[in-house]
TIVEX-866380 format. One record per residue: residue in one letter; residue number from 1; x, y, z of N, C-alpha, C in turn. Coordinates in steps of 0.05 Angstrom, whole numbers, padded with zeros to 5 digits. Layout:
A/NUM/X/Y/Z/X/Y/Z/X/Y/Z
...
This chain:
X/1/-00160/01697/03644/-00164/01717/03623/-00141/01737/03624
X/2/-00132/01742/03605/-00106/01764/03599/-00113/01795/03606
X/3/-00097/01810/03611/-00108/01835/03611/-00111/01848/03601
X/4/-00106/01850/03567/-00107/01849/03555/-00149/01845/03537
X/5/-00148/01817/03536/-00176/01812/03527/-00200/01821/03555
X/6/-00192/01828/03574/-00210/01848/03600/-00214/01875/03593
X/7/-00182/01884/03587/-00197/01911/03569/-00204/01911/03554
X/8/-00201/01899/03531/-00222/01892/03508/-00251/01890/03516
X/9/-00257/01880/03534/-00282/01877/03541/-00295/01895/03562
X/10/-00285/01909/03575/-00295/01927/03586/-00298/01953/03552
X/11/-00276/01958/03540/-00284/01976/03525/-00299/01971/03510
X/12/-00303/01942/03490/-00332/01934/03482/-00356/01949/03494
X/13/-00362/01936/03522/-00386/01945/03543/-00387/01971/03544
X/14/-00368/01991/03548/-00369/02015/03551/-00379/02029/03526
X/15/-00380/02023/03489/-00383/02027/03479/-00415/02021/03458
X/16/-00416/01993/03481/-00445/01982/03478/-00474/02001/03495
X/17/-00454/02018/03513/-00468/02026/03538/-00478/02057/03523
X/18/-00450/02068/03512/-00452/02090/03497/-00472/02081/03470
X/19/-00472/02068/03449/-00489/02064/03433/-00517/02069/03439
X/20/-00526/02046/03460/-00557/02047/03480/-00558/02076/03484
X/21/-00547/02085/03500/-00553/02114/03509/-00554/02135/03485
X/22/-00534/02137/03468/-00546/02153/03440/-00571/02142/03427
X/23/-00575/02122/03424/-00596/02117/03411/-00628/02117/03424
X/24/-00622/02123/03459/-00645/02128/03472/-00653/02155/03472
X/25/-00626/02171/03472/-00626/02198/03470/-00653/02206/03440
X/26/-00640/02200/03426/-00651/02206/03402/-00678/02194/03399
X/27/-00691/02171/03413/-00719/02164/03412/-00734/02185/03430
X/28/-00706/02195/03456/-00733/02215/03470/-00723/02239/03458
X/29/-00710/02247/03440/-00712/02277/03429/-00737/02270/03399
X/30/-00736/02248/03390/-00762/02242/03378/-00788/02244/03386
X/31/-00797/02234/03410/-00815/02229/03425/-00821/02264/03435
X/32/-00798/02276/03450/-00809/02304/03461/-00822/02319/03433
X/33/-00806/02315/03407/-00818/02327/03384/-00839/02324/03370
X/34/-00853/02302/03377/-00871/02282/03371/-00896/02302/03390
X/35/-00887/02309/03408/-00908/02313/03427/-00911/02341/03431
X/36/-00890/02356/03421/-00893/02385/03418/-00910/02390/03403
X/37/-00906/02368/03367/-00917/02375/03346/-00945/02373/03344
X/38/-00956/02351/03364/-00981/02344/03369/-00994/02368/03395
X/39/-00976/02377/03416/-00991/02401/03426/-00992/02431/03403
X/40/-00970/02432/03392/-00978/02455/03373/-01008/02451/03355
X/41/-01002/02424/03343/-01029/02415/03324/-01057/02424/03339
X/42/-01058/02413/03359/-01085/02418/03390/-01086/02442/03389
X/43/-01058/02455/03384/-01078/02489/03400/-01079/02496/03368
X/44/-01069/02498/03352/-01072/02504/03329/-01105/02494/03320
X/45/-01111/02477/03319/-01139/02457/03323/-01163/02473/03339
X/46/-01148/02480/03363/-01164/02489/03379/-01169/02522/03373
X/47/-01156/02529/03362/-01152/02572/03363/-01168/02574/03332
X/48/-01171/02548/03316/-01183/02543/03292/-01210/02536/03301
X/49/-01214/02514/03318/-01242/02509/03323/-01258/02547/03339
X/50/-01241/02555/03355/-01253/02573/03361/-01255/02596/03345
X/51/-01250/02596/03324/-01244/02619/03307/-01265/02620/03280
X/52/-01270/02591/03277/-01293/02587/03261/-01320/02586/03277
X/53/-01317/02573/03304/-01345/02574/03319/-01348/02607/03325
X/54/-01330/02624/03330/-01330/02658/03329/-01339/02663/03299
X/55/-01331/02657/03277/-01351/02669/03254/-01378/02659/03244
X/56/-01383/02622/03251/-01402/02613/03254/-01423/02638/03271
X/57/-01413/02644/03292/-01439/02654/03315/-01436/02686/03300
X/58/-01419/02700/03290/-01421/02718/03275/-01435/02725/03250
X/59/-01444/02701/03236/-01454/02700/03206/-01485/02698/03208
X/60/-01503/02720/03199/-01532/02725/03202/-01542/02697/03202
X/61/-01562/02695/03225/-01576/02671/03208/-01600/02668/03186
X/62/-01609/02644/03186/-01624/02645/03165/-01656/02665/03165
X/63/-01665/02680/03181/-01685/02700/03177/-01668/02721/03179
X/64/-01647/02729/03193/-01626/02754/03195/-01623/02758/03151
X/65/-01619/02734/03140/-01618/02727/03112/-01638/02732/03094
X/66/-01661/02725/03105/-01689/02723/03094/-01698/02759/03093
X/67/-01684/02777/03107/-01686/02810/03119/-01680/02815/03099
X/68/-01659/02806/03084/-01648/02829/03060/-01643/02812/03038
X/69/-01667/02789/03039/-01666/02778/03007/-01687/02790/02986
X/70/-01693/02796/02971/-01711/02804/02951/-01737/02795/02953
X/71/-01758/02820/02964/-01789/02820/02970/-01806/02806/02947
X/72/-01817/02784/02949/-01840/02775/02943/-01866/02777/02947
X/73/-01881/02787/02937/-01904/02792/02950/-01930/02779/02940
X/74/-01953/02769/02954/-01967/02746/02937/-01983/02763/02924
X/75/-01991/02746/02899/-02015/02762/02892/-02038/02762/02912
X/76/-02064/02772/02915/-02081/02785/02925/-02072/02795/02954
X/77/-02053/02809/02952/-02047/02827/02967/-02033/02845/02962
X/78/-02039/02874/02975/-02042/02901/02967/-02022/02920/02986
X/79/-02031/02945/02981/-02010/02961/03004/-01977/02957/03009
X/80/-01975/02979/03018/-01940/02977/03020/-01930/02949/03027
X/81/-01911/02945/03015/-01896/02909/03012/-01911/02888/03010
X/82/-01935/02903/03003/-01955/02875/03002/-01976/02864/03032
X/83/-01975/02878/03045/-01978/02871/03071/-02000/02878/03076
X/84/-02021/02890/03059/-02044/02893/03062/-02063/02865/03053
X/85/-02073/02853/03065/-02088/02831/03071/-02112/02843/03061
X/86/-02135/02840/03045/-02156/02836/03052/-02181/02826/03042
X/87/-02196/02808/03051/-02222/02783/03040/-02246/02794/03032
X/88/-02250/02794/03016/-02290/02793/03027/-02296/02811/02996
X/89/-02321/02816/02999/-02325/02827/02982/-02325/02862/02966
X/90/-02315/02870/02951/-02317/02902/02940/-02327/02927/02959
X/91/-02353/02914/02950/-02376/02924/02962/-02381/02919/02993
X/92/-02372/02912/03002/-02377/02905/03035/-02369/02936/03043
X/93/-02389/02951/03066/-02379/02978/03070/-02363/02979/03102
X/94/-02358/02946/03116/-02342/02954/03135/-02316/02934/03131
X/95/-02294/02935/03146/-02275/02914/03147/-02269/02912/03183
X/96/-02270/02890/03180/-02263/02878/03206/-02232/02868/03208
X/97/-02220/02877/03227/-02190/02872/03231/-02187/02857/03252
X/98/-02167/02841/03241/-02159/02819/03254/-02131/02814/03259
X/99/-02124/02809/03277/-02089/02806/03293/-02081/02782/03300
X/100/-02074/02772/03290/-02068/02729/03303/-02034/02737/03297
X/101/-02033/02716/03314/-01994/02700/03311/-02002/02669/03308
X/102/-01991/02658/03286/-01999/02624/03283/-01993/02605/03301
X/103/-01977/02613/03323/-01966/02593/03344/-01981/02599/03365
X/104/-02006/02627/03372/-02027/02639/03396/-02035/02615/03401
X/105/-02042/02602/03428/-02059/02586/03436/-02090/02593/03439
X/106/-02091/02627/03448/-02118/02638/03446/-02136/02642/03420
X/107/-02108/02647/03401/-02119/02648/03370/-02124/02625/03365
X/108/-02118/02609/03365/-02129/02579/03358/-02162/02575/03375
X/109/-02163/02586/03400/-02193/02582/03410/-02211/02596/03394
X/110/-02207/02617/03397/-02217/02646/03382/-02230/02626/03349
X/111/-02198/02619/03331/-02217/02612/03307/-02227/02585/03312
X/112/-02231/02568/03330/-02245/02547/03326/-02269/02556/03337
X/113/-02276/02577/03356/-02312/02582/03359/-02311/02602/03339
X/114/-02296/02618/03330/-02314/02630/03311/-02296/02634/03283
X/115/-02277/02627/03275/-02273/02614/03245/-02294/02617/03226
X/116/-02307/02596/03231/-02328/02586/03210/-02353/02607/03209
X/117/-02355/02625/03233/-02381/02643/03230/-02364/02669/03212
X/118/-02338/02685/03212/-02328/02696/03201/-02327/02693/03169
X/119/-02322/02664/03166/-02325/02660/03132/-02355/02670/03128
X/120/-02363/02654/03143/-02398/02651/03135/-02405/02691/03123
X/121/-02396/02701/03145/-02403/02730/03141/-02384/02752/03117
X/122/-02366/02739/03113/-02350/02741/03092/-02349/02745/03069
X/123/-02365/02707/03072/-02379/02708/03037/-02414/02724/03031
X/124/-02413/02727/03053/-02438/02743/03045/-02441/02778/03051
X/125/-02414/02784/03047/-02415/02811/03046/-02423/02829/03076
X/126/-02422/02819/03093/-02427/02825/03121/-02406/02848/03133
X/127/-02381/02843/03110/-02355/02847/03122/-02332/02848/03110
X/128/-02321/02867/03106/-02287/02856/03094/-02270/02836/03121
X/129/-02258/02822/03113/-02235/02818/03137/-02203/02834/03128
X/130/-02195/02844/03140/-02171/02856/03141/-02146/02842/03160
X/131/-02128/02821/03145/-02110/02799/03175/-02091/02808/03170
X/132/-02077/02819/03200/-02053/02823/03205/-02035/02803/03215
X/133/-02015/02795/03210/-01999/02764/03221/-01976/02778/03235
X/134/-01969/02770/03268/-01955/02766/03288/-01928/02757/03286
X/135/-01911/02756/03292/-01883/02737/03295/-01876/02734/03322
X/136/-01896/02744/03344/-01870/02753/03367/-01867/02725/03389
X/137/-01883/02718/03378/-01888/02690/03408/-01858/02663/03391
X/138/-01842/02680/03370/-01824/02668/03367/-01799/02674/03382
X/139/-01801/02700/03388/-01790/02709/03404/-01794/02711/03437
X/140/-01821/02699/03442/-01830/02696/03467/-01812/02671/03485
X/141/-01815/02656/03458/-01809/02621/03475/-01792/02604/03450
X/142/-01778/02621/03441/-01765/02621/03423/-01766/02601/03399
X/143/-01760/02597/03372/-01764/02583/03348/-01768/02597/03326
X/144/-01789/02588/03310/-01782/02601/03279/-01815/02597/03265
X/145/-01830/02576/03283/-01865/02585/03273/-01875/02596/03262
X/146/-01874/02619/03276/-01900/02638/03282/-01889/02655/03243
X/147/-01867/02662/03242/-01854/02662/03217/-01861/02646/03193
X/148/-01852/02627/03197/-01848/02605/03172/-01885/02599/03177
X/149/-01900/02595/03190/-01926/02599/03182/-01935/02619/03162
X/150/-01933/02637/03176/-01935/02666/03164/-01927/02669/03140
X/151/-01914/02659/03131/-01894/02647/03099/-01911/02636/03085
X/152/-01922/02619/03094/-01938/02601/03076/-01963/02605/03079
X/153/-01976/02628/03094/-01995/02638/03088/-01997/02650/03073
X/154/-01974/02666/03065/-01969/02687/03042/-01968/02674/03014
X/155/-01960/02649/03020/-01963/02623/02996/-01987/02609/02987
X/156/-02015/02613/03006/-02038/02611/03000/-02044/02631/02994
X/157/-02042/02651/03003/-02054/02676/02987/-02049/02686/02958
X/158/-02026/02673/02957/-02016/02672/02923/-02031/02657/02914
X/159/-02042/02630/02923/-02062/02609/02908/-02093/02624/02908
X/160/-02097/02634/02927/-02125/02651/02929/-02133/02660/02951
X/161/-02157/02677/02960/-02164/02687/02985/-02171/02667/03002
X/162/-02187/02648/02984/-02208/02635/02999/-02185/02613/03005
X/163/-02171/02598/02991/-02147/02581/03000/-02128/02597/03025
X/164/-02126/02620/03024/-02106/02639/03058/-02131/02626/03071
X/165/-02160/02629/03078/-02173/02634/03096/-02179/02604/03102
X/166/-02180/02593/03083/-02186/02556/03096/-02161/02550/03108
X/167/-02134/02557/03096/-02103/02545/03116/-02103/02562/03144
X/168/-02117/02584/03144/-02112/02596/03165/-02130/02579/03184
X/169/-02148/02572/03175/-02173/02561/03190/-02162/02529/03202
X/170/-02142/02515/03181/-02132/02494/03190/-02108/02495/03202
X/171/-02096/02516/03209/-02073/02511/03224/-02082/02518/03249
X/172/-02105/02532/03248/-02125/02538/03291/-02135/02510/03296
X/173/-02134/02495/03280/-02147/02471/03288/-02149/02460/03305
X/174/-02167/02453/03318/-02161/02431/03343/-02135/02408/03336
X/175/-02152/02400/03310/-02136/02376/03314/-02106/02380/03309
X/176/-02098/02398/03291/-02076/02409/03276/-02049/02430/03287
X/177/-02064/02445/03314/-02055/02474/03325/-02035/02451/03348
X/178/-02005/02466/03345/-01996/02455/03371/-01992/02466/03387
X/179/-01989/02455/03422/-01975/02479/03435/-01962/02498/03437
X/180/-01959/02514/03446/-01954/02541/03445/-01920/02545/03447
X/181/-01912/02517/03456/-01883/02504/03464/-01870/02493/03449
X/182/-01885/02479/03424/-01877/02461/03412/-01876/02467/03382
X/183/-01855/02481/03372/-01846/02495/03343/-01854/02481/03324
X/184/-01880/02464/03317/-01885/02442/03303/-01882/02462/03277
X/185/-01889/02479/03265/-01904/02501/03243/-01869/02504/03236
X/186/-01849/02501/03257/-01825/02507/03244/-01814/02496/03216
X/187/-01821/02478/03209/-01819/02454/03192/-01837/02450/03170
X/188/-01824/02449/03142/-01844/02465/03128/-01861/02437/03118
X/189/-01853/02412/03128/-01867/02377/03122/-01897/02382/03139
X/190/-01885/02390/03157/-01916/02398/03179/-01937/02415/03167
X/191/-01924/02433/03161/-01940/02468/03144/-01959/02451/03118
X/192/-01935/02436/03101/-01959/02412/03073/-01973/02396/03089
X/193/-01971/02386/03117/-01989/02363/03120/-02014/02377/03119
X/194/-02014/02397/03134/-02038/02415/03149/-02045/02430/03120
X/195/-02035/02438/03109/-02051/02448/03078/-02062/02423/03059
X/196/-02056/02397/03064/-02060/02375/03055/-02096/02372/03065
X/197/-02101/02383/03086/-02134/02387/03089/-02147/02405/03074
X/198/-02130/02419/03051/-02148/02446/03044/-02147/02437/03010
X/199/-02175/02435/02996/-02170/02416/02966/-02141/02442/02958
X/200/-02151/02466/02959/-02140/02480/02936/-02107/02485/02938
X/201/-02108/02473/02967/-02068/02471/02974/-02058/02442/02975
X/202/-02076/02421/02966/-02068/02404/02969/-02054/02384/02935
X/203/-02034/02383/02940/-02023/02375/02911/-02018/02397/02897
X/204/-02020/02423/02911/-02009/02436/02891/-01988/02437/02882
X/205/-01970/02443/02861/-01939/02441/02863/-01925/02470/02869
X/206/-01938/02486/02854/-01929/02511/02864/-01932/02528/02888
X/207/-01952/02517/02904/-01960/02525/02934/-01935/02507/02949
X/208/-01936/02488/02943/-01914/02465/02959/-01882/02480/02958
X/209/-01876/02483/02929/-01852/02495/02919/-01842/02523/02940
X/210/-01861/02539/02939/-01859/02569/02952/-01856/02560/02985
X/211/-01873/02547/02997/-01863/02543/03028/-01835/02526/03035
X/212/-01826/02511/03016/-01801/02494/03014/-01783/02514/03009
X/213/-01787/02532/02992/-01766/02544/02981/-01759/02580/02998
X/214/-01782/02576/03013/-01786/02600/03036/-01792/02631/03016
X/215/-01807/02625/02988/-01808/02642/02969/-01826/02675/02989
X/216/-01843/02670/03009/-01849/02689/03014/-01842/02699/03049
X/217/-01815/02684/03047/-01801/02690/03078/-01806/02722/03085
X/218/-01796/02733/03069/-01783/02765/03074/-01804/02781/03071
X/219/-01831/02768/03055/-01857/02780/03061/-01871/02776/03085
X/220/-01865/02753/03100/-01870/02748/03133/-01864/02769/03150
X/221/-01836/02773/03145/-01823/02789/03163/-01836/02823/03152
X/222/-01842/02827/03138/-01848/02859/03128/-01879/02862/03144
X/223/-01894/02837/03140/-01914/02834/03150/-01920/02835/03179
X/224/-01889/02818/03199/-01891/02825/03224/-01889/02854/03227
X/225/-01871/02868/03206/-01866/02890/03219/-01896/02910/03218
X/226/-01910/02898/03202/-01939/02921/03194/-01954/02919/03227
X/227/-01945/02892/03246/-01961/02891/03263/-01950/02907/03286
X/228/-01931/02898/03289/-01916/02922/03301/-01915/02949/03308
X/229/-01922/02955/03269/-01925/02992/03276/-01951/02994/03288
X/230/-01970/02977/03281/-02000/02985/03288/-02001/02986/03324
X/231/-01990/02982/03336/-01991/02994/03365/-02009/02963/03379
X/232/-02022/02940/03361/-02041/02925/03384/-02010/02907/03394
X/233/-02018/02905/03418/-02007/02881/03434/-02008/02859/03439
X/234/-02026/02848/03443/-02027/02819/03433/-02051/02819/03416
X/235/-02054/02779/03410/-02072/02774/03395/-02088/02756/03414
X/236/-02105/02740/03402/-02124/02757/03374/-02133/02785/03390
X/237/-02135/02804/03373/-02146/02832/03375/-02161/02832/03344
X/238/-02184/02840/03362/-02203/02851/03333/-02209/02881/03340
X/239/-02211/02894/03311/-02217/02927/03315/-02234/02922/03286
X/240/-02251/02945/03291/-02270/02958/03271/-02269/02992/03273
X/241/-02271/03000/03248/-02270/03026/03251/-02248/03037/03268
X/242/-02222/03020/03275/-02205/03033/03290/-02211/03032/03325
X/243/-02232/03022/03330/-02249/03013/03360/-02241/02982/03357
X/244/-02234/02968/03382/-02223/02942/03394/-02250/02933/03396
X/245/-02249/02908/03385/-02278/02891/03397/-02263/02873/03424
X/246/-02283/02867/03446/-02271/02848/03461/-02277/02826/03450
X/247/-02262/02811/03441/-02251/02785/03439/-02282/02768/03452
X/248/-02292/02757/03426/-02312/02730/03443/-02304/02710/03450
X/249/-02323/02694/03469/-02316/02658/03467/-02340/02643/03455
X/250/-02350/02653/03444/-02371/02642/03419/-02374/02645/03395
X/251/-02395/02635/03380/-02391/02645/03354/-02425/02668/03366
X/252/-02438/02657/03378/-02456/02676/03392/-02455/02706/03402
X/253/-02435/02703/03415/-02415/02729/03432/-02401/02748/03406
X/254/-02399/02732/03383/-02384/02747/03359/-02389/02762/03344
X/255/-02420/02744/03338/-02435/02761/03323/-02453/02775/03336
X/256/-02456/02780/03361/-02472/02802/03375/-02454/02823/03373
X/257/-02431/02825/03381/-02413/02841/03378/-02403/02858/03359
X/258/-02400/02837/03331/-02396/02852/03307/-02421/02866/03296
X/259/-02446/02857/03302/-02461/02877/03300/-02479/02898/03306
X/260/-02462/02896/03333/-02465/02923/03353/-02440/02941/03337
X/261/-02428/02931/03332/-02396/02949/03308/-02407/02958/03285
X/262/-02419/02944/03269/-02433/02944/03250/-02452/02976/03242
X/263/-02466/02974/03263/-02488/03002/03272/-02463/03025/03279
X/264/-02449/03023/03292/-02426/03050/03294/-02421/03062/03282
């Protein structure tokens, strides 16, 4: 080989060598750019995800919402915001007060022994009932129940007295009342099944409409607050004349009681 065609070929190689190497250069100044652009994207991604999960956890939720939406109040109920509850007849010269939260496990004992003796005395003038509704055992063990019950109680009481006092009667149910753990009442499919036992809530469309549509949410909440101011502490609490009855476990124990109240 000449020396001539050696340098020729060494400078070939040397310029084959240089080509490779510029052109690797430039796949890793691609590649580092590639990977900057993709860590900027990540934290950008990321300072975004946290910035919406920061207004997410900042934005009222839905009863924080239900606080300052426009008061509904059902018909047959009375008193400031509507929050005056009360059954029975005109003429009845006492009222018996009553304190439940819809998720109480005791209130559920309470109206299954004596429920049915309360109507009984009800409709026969024995008695006004006066019902105050609870929210706090939502706050106890946390969920949204004891509320959204309370909602659609206010949605039977728009349908009528006697329709509030049969759903109230079926949501203490044995068969119907859930644990005290278990937010079943959160859910307003549950709230129609259980009014689905009562003729005058069942098929209704406009009773159905108002618990779906949470028409008397913000009357719930005005309503916890009536329990609130009143100073009782838990439920069930019954008072007459402003005097606490102790709490029976009969329907026997109940009506001895209420009318030892009765005579006062």
């Amino acid at each position: 080989m000449s020396s001539r065609n050696s340098q020729a070929n060494k400078a070939a190689a040397r310029e084959r060598l240089r080509a490779e190497r510029e052109a690797q250069a430039k796949k890793d100044k691609v590649r580092r750019q590639v990977i900057v652009g993709v860590g900027v994207l990540a934290a950008l991604g990321l300072a975004g995800g946290v910035a919406y999960g920061v207004m997410k956890a900042n934005e009222p939720d839905y009863w924080e919402k239900a606080a300052k939406a426009q008061l509904v109040t059902p018909k047959n109920a009375t008193g400031e915001d509507g929050t005056t509850v009360v059954v029975g007849k005109a003429d009845a010269k006492k009222t018996l007060e009553l304190y439940e939260d819809s998720r109480c496990p005791a209130c559920a004992s309470f109206e299954q022994a004596v429920g049915e003796q309360i109507k009984k005395d009800v409709d026969a003038g024995k008695y006004k009932l006066r019902y105050v509704g609870a929210t706090f055992i939502d706050n106890a063990v946390k969920g949204e129940g004891s509320k959204n019950a309370l909602s659609a109680l206010g949605a039977a009481l728009n349908v009528s007295p006697e329709a509030f006092l049969e759903f109230k009667g079926a949501l203490y149910s044995k068969e119907l009342h859930p644990e005290e753990t278990v937010d079943s009442f959160a859910k307003d499919d549950y709230l129609l099944k259980v009014a689905d036992t009562v003729p005058a809530l069942k098929g209704n469309a406009e009773f159905k409409k108002a618990v779906e549509d949470g028409t008397y949410d913000r009357w719930a909440l005005e309503m916890s607050k009536s329990f609130e101011k009143s100073g009782v502490k838990g439920t069930p609490t019954l008072k007459m004349d402003d005097k606490k009855i102790d709490t029976p476990q009969t329907a026997e124990q109940f009506t001895a009681a209420i009318d030892k109240a009765l005579q006062g």
